[in-house]
C-alpha positions as CSV (number, residue, x, y, z in Angstrom):
1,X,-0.9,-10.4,12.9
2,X,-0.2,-8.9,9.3
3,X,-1.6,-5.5,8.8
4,X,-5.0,-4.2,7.6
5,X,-4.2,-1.4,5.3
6,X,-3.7,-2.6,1.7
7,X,-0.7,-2.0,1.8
8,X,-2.4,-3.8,4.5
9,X,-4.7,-5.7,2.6
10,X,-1.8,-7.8,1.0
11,X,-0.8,-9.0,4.1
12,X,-4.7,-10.0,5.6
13,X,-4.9,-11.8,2.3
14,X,-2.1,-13.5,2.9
15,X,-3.1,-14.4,6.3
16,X,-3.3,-17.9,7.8
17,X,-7.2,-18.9,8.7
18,X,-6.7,-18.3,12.5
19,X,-5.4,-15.2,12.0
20,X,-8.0,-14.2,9.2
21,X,-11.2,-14.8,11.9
22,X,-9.0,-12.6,14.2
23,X,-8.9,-10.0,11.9
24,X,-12.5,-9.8,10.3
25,X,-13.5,-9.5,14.2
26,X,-11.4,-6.3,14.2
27,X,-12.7,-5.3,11.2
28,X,-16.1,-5.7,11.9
29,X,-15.9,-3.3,15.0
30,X,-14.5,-1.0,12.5
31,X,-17.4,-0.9,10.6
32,X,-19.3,-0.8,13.6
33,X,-17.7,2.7,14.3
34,X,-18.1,4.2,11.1
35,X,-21.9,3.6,10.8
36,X,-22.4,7.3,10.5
37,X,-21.5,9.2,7.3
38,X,-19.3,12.6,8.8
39,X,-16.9,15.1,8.1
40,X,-15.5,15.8,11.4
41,X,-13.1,18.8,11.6
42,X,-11.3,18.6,14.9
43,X,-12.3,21.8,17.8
44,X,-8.9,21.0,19.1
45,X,-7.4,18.8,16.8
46,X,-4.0,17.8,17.8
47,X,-0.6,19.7,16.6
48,X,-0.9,18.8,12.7
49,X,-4.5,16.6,12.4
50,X,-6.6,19.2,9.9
51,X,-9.4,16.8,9.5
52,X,-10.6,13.2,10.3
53,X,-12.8,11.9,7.7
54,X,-15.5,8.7,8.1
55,X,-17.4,7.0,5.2
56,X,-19.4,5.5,3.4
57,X,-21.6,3.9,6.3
58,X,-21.0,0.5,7.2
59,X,-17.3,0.3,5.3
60,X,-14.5,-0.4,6.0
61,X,-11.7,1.8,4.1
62,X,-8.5,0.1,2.5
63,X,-6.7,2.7,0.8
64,X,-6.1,6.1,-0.2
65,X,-4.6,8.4,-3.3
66,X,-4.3,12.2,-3.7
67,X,-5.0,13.2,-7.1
68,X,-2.4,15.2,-9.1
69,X,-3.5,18.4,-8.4
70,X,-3.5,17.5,-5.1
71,X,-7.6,19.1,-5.1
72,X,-9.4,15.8,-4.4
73,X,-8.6,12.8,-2.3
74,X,-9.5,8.8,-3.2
75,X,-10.6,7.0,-0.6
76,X,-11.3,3.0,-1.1
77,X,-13.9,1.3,1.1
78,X,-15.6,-2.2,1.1
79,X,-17.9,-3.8,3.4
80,X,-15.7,-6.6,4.1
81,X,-12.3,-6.8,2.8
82,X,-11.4,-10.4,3.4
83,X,-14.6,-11.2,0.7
84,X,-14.7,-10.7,-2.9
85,X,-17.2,-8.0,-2.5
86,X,-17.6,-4.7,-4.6
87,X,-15.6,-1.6,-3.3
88,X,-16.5,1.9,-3.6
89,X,-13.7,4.9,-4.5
90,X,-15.2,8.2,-2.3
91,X,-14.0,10.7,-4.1
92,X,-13.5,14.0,-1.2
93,X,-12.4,17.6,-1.9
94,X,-9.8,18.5,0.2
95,X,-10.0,22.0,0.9
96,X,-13.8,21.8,2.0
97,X,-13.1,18.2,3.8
98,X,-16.4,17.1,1.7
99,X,-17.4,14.1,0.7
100,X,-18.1,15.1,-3.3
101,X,-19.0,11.9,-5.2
102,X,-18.6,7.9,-5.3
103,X,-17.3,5.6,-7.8
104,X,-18.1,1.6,-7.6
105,X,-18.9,-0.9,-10.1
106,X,-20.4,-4.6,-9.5
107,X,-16.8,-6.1,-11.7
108,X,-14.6,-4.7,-8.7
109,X,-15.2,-7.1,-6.2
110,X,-12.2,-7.4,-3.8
111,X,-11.1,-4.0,-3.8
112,X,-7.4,-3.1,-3.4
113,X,-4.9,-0.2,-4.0
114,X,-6.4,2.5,-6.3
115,X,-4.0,5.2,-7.8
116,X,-4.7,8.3,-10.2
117,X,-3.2,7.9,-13.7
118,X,-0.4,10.8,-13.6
119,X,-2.2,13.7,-15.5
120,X,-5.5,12.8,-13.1
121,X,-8.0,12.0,-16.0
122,X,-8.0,7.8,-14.8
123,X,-8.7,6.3,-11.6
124,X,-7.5,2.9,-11.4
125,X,-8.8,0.3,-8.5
126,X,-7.4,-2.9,-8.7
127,X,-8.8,-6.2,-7.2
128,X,-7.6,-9.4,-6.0
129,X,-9.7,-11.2,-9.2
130,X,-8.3,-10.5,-12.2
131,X,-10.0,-7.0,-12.9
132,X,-8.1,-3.6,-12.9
133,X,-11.2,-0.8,-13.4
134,X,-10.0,2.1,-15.0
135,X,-12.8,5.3,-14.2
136,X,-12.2,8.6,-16.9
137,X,-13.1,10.8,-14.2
138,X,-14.2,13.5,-17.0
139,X,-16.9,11.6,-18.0
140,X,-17.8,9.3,-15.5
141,X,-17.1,5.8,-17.8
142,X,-15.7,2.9,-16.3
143,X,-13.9,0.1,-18.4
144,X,-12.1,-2.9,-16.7
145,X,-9.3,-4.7,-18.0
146,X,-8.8,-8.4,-17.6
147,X,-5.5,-10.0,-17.4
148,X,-5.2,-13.2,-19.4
149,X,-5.1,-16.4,-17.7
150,X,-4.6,-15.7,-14.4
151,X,-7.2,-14.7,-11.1
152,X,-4.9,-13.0,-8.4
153,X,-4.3,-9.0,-9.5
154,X,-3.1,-7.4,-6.1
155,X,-0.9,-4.7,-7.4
156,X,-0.3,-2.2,-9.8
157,X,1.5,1.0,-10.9
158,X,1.3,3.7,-13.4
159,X,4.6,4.7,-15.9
160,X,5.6,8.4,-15.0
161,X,4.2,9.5,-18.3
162,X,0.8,8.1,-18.3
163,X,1.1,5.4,-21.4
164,X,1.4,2.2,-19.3
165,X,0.1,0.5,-16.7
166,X,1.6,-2.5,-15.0
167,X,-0.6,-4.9,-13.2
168,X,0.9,-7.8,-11.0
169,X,-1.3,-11.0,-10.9
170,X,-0.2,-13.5,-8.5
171,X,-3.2,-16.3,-10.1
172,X,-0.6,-17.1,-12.4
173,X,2.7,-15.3,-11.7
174,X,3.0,-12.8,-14.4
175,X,3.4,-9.2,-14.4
176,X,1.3,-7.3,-17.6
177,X,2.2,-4.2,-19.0
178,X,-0.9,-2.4,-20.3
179,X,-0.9,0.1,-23.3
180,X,-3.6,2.5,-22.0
181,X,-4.5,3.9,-25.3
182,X,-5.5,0.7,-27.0
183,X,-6.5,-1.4,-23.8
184,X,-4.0,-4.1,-24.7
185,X,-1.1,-5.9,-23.2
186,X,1.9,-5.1,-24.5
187,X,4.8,-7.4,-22.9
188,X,4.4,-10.4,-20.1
189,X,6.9,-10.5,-17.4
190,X,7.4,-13.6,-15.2
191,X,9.6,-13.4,-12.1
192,X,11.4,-17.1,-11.9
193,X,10.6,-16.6,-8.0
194,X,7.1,-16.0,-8.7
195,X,5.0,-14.0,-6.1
196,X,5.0,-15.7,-3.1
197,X,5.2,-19.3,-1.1
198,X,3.5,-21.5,1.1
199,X,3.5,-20.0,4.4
200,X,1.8,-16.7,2.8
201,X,-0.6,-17.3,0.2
202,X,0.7,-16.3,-3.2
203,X,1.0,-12.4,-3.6
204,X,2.5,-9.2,-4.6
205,X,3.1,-7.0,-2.5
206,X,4.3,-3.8,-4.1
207,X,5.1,-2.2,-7.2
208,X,7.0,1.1,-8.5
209,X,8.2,2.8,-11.3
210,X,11.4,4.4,-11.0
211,X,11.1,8.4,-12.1
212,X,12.5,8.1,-15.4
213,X,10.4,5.5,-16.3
214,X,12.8,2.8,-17.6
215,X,12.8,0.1,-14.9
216,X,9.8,-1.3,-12.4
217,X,10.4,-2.8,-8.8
218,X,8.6,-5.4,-8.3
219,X,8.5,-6.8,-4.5
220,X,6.8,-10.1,-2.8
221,X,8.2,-11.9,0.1
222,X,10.6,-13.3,-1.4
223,X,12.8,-10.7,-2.8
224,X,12.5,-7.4,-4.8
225,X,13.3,-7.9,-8.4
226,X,13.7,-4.7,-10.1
227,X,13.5,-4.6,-14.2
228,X,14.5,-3.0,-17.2
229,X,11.6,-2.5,-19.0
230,X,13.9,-1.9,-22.7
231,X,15.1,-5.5,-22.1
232,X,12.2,-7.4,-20.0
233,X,15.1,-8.5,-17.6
234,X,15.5,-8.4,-14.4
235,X,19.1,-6.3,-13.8
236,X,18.9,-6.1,-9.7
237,X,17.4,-8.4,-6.9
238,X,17.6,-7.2,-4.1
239,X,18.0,-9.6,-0.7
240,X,17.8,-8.7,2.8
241,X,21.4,-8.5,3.9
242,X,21.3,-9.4,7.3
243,X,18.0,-9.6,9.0
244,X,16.1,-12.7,9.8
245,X,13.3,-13.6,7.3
246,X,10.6,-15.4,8.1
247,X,10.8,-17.7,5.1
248,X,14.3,-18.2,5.4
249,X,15.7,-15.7,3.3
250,X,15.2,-13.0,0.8
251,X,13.0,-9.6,2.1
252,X,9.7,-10.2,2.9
253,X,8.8,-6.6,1.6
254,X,5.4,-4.4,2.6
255,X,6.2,-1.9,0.3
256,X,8.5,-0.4,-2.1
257,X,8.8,3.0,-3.4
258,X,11.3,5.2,-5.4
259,X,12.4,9.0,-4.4
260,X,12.7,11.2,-7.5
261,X,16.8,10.3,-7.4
262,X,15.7,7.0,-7.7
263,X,16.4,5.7,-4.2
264,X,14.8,2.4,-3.4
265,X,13.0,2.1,0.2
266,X,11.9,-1.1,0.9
267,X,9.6,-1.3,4.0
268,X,10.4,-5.2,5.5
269,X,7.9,-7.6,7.2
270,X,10.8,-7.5,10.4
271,X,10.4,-4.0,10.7
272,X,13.2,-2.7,8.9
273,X,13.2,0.2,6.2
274,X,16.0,-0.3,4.1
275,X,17.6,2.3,1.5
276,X,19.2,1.0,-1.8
277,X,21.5,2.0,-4.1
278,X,19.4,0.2,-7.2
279,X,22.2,0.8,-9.5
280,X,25.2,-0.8,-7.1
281,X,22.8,-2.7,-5.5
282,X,23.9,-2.0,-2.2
283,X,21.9,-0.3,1.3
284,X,23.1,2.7,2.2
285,X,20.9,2.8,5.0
286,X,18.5,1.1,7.5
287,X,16.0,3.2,9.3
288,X,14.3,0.8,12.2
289,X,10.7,2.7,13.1
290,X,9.7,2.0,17.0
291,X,7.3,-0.9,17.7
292,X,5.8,-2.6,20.4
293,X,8.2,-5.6,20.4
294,X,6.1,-7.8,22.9
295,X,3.0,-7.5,21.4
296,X,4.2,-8.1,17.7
297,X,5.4,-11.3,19.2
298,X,3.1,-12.3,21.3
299,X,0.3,-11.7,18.3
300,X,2.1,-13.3,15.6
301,X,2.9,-16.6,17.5
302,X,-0.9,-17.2,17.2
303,X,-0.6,-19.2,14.2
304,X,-2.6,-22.6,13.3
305,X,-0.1,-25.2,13.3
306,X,2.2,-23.7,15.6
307,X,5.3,-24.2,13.0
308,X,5.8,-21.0,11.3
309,X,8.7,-19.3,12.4
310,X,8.1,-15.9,14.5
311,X,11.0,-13.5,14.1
312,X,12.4,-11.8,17.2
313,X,11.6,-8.4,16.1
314,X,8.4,-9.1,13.5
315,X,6.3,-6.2,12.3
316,X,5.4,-5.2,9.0
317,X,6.3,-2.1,8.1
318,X,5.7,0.5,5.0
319,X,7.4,3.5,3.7
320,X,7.1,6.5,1.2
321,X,9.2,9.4,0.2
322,X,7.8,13.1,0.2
323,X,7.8,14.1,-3.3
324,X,10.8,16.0,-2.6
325,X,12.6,12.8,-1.5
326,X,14.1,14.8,1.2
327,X,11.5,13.2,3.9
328,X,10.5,9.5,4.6
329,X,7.0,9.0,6.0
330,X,6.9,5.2,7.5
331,X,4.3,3.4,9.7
332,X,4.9,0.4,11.9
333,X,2.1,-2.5,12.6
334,X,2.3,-2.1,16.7
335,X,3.7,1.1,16.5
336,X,2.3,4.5,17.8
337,X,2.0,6.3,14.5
338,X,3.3,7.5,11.6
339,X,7.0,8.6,12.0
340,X,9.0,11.2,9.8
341,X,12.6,10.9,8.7
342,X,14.8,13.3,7.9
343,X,16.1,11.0,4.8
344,X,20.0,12.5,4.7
345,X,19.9,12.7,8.3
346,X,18.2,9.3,9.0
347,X,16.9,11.3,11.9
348,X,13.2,11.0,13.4
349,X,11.5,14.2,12.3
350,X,8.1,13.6,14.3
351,X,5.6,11.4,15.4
352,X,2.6,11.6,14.4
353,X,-0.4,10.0,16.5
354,X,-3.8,9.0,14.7
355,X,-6.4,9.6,17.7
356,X,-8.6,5.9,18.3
357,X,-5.9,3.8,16.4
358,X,-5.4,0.3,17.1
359,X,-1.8,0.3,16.8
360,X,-1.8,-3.5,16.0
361,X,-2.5,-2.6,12.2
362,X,-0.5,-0.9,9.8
363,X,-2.4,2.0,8.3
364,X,-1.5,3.6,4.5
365,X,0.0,6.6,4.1
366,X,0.2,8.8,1.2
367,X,1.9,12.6,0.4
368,X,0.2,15.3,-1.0
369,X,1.7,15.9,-4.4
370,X,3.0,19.2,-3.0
371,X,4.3,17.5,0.3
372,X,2.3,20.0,2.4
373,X,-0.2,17.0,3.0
374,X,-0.1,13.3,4.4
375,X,-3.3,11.2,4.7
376,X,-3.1,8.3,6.9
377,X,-6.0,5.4,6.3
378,X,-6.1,3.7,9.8
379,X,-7.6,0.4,11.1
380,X,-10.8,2.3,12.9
381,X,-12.3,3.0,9.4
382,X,-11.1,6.9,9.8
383,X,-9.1,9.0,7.1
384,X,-6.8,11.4,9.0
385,X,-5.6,14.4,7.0
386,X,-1.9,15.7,8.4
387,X,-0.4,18.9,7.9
388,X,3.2,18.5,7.7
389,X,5.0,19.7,10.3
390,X,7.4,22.7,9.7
């Protein structure tokens, strides 16, 4: 089974029908759990859990995004993510764990990844229609841009200095850069291996902007193409080297992200984290977080003709780099929670175990923008806030 987070949402969109009823099942019990609007700060938490946070009633949440400041916390929800339905952003304040304010808007139906702009003043949420909304959280207004042509957004990224935003939108293949000050699209980029195939549903899966601004990864399960935004080329692709794929070839990748010396880590769909070298194209290093091999196995052979290929070792995987690059925080669909690496070490750091989890899925995790901070969104509808471990 593909995971539930979006980064989780990519892959339930993506899902075959079979496993789609399987999911919304699991997703309705964890609606049925977070019925009750709380802040829950834990007697005894466990070594590292500050606070567990639960909300909106009857919602399930999808993703998560600490604001620049690191003050406030973004939490998406909808009521069921496998329908175009609108989400809601609950915007909580971090120190007090309280739930402050919510953002939602009838033209985001299918709610997906939201991200703050990088000086904090925008909220983006993007759908999987073809609707970015953008919120100016000083004054409350919400504007929505519409790609041109196509119906599919699933991804998107702000440029390190604020000016652009790039929005991925598998309806028709392309990739638009936004100007945000005048609303328009500035340059079109297509990917010759488009944003997906057959067995998955056409999609995105990830996108990133390396620090200095001047190139965008852009990942599906195919490949990872990574471009140079001066020359609207692609300049690196970047293939799974040696592991099986389950389309045959390529890296079927969860998620993609840069550290501030412009290290790639691509999270793979066979449960590999793999470090690149973007400009000599080559991994320098594989980190493989623990699963539950069996189960992974046993739960993605369920599929509805019985012909897709099921890796040995399948689990979807996602990674991020502390904002100090010198830490990799990476959760594993079947694993047992989210594990820290010591990133020059490749060594495991911790583990750290969401209480309730239903280790099948694979939740989203995000750093605080000083590192002090992870928040985990897991499959029971919870928000866990982590203090890092010293």
């Amino acid at each position: 089974m593909r995971q539930l987070s979006f980064r989780g949402l990519r892959g339930l969109l993506a899902a075959q029908p079979a496993r789609a009823r399987r999911l919304a099942l699991a997703i309705g019990v964890a609606v049925a759990l977070a019925a009750v609007v709380v802040v829950i700060v834990l007697q005894r938490p466990p070594s590292g859990l500050l606070a567990t946070l639960s909300g909106p009633a009857g919602r399930t949440e999808i993703s998560v995004a600490f604001s620049p400041d690191g003050k406030t916390l973004a939490v998406v929800s909808a009521s069921n993510p496998l329908e175009p339905t609108p989400g809601s952003i609950s915007l909580w304040d971090v120190a007090t764990r309280q739930w402050t304010k919510t953002l939602s808007s009838p033209r985001c139906a299918g709610a997906l990844p939201v991200l703050y702009s990088p000086d904090g003043q925008t909220l983006a949420l993007f759908t999987y229609t073809n609707k970015t909304c953008l919120w100016n959280l000083a004054t409350g207004q919400e504007t929505t841009l519409t790609d041109p042509g196509g119906t599919g957004t699933t991804e998107g990224a702000f440029s390190p200095d604020g000016k652009t935003l790039a929005v991925a939108d598998c309806g028709n293949g392309n990739i638009y850069l936004w100007d945000l000050a005048t609303r328009r699209v500035t340059a079109t980029l297509t990917s010759a291996s488009g944003c997906g195939s057959e067995f998955d549903g056409s999609r995105y899966t990830s996108m990133a902007f390396s620090p200095d601004g001047s190139t965008l990864a852009v990942s599906s399960p195919a490949e990872t193409d990574v471009w140079d935004l001066a020359s609207k080329r692609v300049t690196a692709r970047l293939l799974d080297p040696v592991h099986y794929n389950w389309q045959g070839a390529g890296i079927d990748t969860d998620s993609s992200a840069f550290s501030p010396d412009g290290m790639l880590a691509a999270g793979d769909a066979d449960g590999i984290v793999y470090l690149w070298n973007v400009g000599s194209r080559k991994v320098t290093a594989t980190i493989t977080p623990p699963f539950n091999q069996g189960q992974a196995v046993a739960a993605n052979s369920d599929n509805d003709a019985g012909t897709d290929p099921v890796p040995a070792s399948w689990t979807d995987v996602e990674a991020v780099f502390s904002p100090n690059g010198k830490v990799l925080a990476a959760n594993a669909a079947f694993g047992t929670g989210t594990y820290l690496y010591d990133v020059a070490a490749r060594k495991l750091l911790a583990t750290l175990t969401d209480p309730g989890t239903d280790a099948s899925y694979l939740p989203t995790v995000v750093f605080s923008p000083d590192g002090s901070m992870l928040a985990v969104v897991d499959s029971n509808g919870h928000t866990y806030l982590w203090h890092m471990p010293r």
